[in-house]
N, C-alpha and C positions, 0 to 999 in steps of 0.2 A: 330426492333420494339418489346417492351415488350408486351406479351401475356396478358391475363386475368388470367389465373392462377400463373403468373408471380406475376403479381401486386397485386392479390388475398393476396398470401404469403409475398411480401413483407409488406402489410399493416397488415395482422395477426405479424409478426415480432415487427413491430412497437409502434402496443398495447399493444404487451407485457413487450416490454423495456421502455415505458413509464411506466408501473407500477415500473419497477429497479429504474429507474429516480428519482421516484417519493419518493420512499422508501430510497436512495441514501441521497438525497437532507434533507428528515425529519431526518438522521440520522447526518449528517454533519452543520443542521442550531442548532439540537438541542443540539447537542456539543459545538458547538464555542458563542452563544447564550449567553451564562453566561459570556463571556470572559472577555467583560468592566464593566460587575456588580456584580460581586463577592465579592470585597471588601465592598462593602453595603447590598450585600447578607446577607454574614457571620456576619458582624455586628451587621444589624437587628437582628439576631439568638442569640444573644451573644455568637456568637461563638472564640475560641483562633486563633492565627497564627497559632500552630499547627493544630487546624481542617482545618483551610485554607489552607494548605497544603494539607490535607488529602483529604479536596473535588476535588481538582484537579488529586491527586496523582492515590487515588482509582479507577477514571473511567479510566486514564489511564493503569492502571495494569490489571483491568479487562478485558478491551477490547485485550489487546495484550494476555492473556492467554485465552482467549476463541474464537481469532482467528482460529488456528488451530485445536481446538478441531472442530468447526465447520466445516470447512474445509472435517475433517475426518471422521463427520459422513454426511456429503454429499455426499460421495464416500458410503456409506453403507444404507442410508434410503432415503424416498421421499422430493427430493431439495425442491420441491414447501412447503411442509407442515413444511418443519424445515425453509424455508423465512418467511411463516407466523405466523410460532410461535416465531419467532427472533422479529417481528414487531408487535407482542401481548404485548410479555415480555418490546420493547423498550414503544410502550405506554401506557403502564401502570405503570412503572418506572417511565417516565416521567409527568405523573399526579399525583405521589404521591409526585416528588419531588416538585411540586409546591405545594403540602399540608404541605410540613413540617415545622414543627413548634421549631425544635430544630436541631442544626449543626451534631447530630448525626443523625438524621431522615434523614438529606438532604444525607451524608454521604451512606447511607445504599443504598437511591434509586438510587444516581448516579453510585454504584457499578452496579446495575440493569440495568442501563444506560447502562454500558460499554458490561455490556453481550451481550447487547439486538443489539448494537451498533458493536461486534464486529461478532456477525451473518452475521448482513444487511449487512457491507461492503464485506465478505468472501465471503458471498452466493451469493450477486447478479453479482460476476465476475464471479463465477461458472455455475450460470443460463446462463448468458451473452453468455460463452460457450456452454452449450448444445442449444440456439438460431440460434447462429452464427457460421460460420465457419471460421480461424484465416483467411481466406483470406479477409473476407468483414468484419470483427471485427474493423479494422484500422480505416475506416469513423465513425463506431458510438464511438469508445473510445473517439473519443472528447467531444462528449456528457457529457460524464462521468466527462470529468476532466474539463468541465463548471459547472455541477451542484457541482463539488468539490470548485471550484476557489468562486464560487458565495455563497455559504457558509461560506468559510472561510473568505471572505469578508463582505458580511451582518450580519451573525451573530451578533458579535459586536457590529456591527451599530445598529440592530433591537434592541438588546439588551439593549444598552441604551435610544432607542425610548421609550420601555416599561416601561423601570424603572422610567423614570425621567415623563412620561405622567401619565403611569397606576397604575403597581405594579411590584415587580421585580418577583411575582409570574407567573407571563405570560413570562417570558423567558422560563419557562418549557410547560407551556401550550399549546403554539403558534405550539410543535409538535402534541398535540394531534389531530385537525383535519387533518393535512397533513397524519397522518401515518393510522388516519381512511380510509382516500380516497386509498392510497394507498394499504391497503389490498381486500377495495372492487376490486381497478382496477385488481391487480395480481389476485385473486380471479376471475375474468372471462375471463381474458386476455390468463394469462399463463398456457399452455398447453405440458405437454412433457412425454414420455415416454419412460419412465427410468428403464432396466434392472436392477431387486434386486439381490443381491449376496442370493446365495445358503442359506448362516449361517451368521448371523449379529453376532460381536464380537465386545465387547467394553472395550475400554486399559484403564481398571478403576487407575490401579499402575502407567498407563504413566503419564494418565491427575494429579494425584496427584502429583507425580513427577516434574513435569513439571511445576502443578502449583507454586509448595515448590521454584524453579530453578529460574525461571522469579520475584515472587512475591517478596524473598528475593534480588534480582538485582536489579530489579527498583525499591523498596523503599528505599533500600543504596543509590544508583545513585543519585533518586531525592533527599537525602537529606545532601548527603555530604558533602557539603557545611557547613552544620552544626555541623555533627561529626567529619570531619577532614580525609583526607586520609588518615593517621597513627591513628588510637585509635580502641578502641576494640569492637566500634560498628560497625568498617568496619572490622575487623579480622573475630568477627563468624557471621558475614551478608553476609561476600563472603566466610567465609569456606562453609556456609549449601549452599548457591547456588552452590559454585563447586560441594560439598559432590553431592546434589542432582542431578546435572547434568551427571555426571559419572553413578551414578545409573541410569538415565533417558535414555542415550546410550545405557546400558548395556540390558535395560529390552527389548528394542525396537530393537534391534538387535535377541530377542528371542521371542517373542509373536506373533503370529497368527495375526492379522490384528494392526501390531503398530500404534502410535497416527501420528507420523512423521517419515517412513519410512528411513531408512539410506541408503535404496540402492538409493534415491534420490540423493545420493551427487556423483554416482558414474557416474551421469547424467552431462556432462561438463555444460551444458548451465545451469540448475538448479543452479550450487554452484557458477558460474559465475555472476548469479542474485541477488543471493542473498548478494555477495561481494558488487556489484554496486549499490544494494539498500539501502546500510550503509548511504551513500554519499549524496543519494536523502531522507532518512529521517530526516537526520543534515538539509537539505534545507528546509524540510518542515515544521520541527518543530523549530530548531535554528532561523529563521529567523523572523518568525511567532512573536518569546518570544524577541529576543533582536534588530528587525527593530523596534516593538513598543514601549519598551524602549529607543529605541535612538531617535523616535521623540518626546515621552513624555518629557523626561529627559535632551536630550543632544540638542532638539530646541524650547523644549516650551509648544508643542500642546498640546489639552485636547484630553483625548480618542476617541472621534469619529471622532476629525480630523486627527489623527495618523492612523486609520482604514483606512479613505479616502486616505495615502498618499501612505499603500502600494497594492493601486489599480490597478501599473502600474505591479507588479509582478503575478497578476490575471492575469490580461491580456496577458503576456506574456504565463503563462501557459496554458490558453483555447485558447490563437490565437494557438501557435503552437501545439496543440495539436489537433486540427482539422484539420488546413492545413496537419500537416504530417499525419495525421491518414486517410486522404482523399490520398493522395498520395501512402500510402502505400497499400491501399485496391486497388489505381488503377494499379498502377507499380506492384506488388507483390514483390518489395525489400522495406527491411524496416531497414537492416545493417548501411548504408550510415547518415541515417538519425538518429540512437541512437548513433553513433559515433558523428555526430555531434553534440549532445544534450550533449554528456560529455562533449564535447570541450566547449562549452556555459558554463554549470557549473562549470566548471575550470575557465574559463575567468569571468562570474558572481561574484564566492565569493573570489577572487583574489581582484578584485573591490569593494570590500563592505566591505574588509578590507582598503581598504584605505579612510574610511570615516572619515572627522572632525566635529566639530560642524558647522563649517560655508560654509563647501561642498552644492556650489547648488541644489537646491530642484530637478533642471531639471536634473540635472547630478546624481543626488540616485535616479531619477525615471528610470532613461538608466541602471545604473547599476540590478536595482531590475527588469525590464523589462528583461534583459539578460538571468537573473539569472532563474525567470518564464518560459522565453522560454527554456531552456536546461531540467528543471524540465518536461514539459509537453512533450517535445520528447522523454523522458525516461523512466519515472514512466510507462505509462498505453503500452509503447513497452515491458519492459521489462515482463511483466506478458505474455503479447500476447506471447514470443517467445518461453516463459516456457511453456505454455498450448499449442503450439505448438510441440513440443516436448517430451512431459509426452504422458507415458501411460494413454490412455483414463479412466483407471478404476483409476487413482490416481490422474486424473485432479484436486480435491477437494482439497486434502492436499499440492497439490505441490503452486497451487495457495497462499492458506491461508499461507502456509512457505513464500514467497516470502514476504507476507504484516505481518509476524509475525514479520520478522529479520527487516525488514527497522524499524518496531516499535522499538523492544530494541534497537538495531543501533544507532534510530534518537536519544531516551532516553538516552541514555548512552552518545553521540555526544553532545548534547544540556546540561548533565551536567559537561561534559570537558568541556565545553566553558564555562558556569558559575563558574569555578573554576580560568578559565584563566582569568577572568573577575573579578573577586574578587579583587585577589593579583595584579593586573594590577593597579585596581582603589586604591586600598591600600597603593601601592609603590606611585603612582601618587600623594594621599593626602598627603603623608609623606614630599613630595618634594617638595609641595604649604602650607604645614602646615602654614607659616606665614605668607602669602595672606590670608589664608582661616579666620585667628585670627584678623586678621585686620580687613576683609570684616565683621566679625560678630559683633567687637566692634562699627566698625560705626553703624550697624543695632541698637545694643541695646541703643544707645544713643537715637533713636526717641522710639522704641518698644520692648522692654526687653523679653517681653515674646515672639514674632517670632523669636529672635534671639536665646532662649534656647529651643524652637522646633527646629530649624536647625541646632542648635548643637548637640545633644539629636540626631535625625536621623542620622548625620555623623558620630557620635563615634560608632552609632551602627552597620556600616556597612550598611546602607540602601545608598536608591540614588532616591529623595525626586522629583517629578514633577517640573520644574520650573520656570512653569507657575504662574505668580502672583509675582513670587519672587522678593525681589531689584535686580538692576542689579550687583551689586557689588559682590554681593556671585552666584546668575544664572550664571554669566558668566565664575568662573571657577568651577561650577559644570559641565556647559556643557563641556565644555575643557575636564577635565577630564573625563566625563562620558564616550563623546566619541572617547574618545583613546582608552580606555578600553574596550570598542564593539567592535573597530576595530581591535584589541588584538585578540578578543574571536572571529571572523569572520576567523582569520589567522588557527584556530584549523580547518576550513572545508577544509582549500587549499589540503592539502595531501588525505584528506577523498575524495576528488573532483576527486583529480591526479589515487587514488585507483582504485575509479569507471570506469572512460576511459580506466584505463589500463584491466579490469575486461571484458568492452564494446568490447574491441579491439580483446579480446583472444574469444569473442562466436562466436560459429559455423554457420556459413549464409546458415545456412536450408531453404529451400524454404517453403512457408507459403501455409498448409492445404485449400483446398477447401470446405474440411468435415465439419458439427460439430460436438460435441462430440458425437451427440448419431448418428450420422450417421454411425463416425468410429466405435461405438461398436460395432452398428449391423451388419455391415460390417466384422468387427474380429469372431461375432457369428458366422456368417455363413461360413465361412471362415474355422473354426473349428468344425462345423457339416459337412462339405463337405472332412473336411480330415480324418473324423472319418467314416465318411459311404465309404471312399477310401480305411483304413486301414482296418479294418471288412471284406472288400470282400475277397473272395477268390484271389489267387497271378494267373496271366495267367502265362499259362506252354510258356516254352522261350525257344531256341535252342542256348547253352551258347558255341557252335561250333562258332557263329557269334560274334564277337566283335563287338561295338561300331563303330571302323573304316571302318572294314569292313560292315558293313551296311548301311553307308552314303557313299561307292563306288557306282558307276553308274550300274555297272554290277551288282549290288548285287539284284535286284529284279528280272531281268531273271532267274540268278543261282539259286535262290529261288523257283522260278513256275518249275521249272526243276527239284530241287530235289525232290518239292512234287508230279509231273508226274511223275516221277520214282517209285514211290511207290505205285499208279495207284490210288490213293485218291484223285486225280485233274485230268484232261485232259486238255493237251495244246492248247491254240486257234489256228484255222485251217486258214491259211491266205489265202487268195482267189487270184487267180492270179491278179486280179486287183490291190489289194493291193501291190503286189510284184510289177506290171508295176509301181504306184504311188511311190513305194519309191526307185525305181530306177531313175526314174524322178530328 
């Protein structure tokens, strides 16, 4: 039967992860929220493709470089005060971006966005930690990756609710009250105390470093489709990211409190995570960019009902990820179950390569439900095993590494496949060329002008909605679109195969009871008891006595004997009773 101070704490507990929840949620609706209205966004703006690029590109780089910055100064300042200033900065970004009035404006606030955005998600696993202990952590991470699923899902949706009802100004808005409430809640909820390090030191050369390393990666990545693998905008786009990264090892191998320590990688489970996180950001973010493309494109659907279709991959990821997250908190094995999340993920994007355009709806809903559930047994175990694992004073950074790498990973993953997707769809057109001239001339006999928009988008390498379309030209754009997805799907299978073999190789450590600030205090004291141990004086020893010899039976009489001998003891006087008893 639970106590009263039982239930006391677990309901303090609860308040306070409903404030994570809460902040979670505003960070993840106000991300994905633009997703379907972008295109009319930037327009309004008159804004170019290039900025359209850019508003995309930017919050993702920002968010993935200020991951671990975050992270590392978690482990050095007060967590609570750097979640709230992560969730000032996010809504206030996000109220300038619904003020802006030019694509460079929107530009600037969504880098803001990603800063603010890549606090919230760092810090509130970290918080998470110092609440919980990895043992009971398993039940609530479901939570976590429902408010992620339902995010990445409504957004979208709400998204175009706004636009098409209100204004697409309110796609940024719609965070501003979420992330008010949110600070009032953590503001009276969240409670913790958090040993400060002696000397706060801060890796100003990492973080620039690092930024220079990341920044120039993923703006190549995202655009090389553009510049081409061989040209010389990927030449010194990946020389200064290498240059940089070499220096970034080098600095952090020398500095006082590094930005991402490198003794982490000497940590099996650590670099084992972050292998397998590659795999699960190809899933999160590949699948995200080209399932909605293949229902737009390669069946028809207008964006909201594309949203709606990959609803059963939500679900996959929140079902299983509370069932196992329940299970693991009850069993205290959690092995069995990220094993089997690879195996899911292997089997998922295996299957979602082999999509066609005319593959039933019900059969890509099994497959992307698969694919969800393998994702949801992995994503929020693998962080648990890390912070199970890590030194309690470097839980912050080890964390944020784990959600740093799966970001460039998924980035880097998601623009291999838009490469393999390219040339896929390119060879494909080449090979339907006289279909495709055919299907256009019938068009231009009744409407000349749709017919040289759809020419016009084809030669440019685009791949046009096609919805609306005749069906003459719709049906072998769908044909080909989706071969070409299922092309770029085949680039996860090895990513996938990686991950499992990455799952298979970590160490099935038994999962903490502690939480983080329990184990510090616990190493504190722990270390103040061996200091007032070492400081005493040494007791004088008789090194006549070995070890063996003094765990012999005899050895404690021999003992009271030698010190009667020296008349600094007197031997107990046994009474003849005694003698009668133990002849008895």
């Amino acid at each position: 039967m639970t106590s009263p101070s039982e239930k006391k704490a677990t309901r303090q507990k609860l308040e306070a992860l409903s404030g994570l929840l809460l902040a979670m949620f505003c960070s993840m609706l106000s991300m994905t929220v633009v997703g379907s209205s972008m295109p009319i966004i930037v327009d309004d703006l008159g804004g170019t493709q290039t900025q359209y690029t850019w508003v995309i590109t930017m919050t993702l780089l920002t968010t993935a470089i200020s991951t671990p910055i975050w992270g590392k100064l978690a482990d050095l300042v007060n967590r609570k005060v750097l979640m709230l200033t992560a969730l000032v900065l996010f809504v206030l970004a996000s109220a300038g971006a619904g003020l802006s009035q030019s694509a460079e404006m929107l530009i600037f606030f969504r880098a803001l966005q990603g800063i603010g955005g890549g606090g919230l998600q760092a810090l509130s696993q970290v918080l998470m930690a110092d609440i919980l202990s990895p043992r009971e952590r398993g039940k609530y991470m479901g939570l976590f990756a429902g408010v992620m699923s339902i995010g990445t899902v409504g957004g979208p949706l709400l998204g175009g609710f706004l636009t098409d009802t209100i204004s697409w100004h309110w796609n940024f808005y719609v965070g501003v009250p979420l992330g008010i409430a949110a600070f009032i809640v953590l503001t009276k909820t969240l409670k913790i105390h958090q040993a400060k390090p002696e000397k706060v030191r801060i890796d100003y050369f990492g973080i620039v470093l690092l930024s220079v390393a990341a920044g120039f990666l993923l703006v190549w990545i995202s655009n090389v489709q553009t510049y081409g693998w061989a040209s010389w905008e990927t030449l010194y786009m990946v020389g200064i990211a290498v240059v940089a990264t070499v220096g970034f090892i080098i600095v952090e191998m020398k500095v006082a409190e590094p930005l991402i320590p490198m003794t982490l990688f000497r940590n099996k489970t650590f670099t084992l995570a972050v292998l397998a996180s590659i795999s699960i950001g190809v899933s999160m973010f590949g699948t995200a960019v080209y399932l909605a493309q293949y229902m737009q494109v390669s069946r028809g659907f207008g964006p909201t009902e594309a949203g709606l279709m990959t609803i059963p991959m939500a679900l996959g990821m929140m079902g299983a990820s509370v069932v196992i997250g329940q299970l693991v908190s009850r069993t205290g094995k959690w092995k069995r179950y990220v094993v089997t999340g690879g195996v899911l993920m292997v089997i998922g994007t295996s299957l979602l390569s082999t999509l066609q355009y005319d593959t039933s709806l019900v059969l890509a809903g099994v497959f992307m439900f698969v694919l969800g559930a393998g994702t949801g047994m992995t994503m929020q175990n693998l962080v648990l095993v890390v912070q199970n694992s890590t030194n309690p004073r470097e839980i912050g950074v080890a964390s944020s590494g784990v959600n740093f790498f799966r970001s460039v990973g998924g980035t880097v993953g998601v623009a291999v496949m838009g490469s393999v997707l390219a040339a896929s769809m390119t060879n494909l057109f080449d090979e339907r060329k006289a279909d495709i001239a055919n299907a256009i001339a019938q068009i231009a006999a009744t409407d000349p002008a749709a017919a040289k928009d759809i020419g016009d988008t084809l030669t440019s390498g685009g791949l046009p909605p096609t919805r609306g379309m005749p069906e003459s030209i719709a049906t072998i754009i769908e044909q080909v679109s989706a071969t070409s997805i299922s092309h770029a799907f085949l680039v996860g299978v090895p990513l996938a195969v990686l991950s499992l073999i990455a799952i298979c190789f970590l160490p099935n450590k038994s999962l903490n009871r502690k939480n983080t600030q329990e184990q510090l205090k616990a190493a504190q004291e722990k270390e103040a008891s061996s200091a007032v141990v070492s400081a005493a004086p040494a007791e004088t020893s008789d090194d006549a006595w070995d070890e063996a010899e003094r765990e012999h039976p005899g050895y404690s009489e021999a003992w009271d004997v030698a010190l009667a001998s020296t008349g600094a003891v007197r031997l107990p006087v046994r009474s003849e009773t005694e003698d009668d008893d133990d002849a008895r």
